[in-house]
N, C-alpha and C positions, 0 to 999 in steps of 0.2 A: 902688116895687114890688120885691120879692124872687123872683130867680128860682128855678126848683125844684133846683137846685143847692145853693143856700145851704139853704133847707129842709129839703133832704135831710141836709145834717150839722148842722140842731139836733138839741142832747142833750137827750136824756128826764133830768127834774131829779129828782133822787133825796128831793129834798126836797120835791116834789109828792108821792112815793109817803109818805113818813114821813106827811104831813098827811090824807093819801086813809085810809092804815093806822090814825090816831090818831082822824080825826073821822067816817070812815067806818064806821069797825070801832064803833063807839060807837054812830052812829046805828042802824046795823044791827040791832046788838044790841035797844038801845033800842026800836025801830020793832017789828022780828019777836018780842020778847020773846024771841029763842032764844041767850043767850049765845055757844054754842058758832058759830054763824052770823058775827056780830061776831067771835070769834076769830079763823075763818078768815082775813076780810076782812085782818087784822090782819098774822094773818102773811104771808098771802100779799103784801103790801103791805111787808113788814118782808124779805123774802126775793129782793123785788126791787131795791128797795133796797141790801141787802146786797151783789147781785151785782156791782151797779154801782159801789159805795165799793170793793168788790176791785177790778175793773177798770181803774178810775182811782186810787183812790191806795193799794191794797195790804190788807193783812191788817190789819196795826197799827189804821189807822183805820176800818177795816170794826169790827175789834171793839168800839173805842172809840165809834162811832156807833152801833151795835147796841145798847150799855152806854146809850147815850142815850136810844134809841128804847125800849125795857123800862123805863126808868125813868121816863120819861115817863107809859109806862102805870101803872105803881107809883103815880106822885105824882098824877094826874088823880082815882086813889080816895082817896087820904090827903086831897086836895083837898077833894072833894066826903063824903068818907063821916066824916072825921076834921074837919076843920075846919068842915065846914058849908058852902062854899057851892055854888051850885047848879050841879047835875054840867054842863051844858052851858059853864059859864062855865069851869066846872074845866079842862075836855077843850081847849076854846077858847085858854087861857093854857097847856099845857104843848103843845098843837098846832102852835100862835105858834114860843114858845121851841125845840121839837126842830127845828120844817122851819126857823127863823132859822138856827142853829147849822150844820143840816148844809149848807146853802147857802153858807157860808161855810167850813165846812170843805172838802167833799165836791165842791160844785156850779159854784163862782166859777170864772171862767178863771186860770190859774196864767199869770201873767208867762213868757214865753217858750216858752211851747207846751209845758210839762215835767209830767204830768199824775203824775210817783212821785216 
């Protein structure tokens, strides 16, 4: 049993937001047919994120996972629109890969409690 103490200092994983931004902004889109809807979902998930790579490990890698999180987007169409396969798979595999990456950049505990 966890008390509400410990509860209280889990971190919101920035890498839930990149996958929320990637497969939600997607479905949304998808669902509502309203791209620009999807968009939002997107950034507002991309800007949350953001906040959070600043907060914990600075600007450098904020920009550097931003760099990830857009590219992702980029490669989910090349995926799907360019190579052919089917956009849900596409979105699925650069989804995977950006929230892996930033969990491991962004999200893991840094040895010694040093979060810059």
């Amino acid at each position: 049993m966890t008390s509400s103490l410990t509860r209280a200092r889990t971190r919101l994983s920035s890498a839930v937001l990149v996958a929320v931004g990637l497969a939600a902004g997607f479905g949304v889109a998808q669902g509502t047919g309203i791209r620009a809807l999807g968009g939002a979902v997107f950034a507002a998930a991309g800007v949350g994120a953001a906040t959070l790579w600043v907060q914990r490990r600075g600007w450098a890698v904020a920009l550097g996972l931003g760099g990830l999180y857009v590219g992702a987007f980029v490669l989910a169409h090349v995926l799907a629109l360019g190579v052919g396969l089917p956009a849900w798979l596409a979105v699925g595999l650069v989804t995977l890969a950006a929230a892996g990456v930033t969990y491991a950049v962004a999200d893991r505990p840094v040895p010694g409690g040093s979060t810059r």
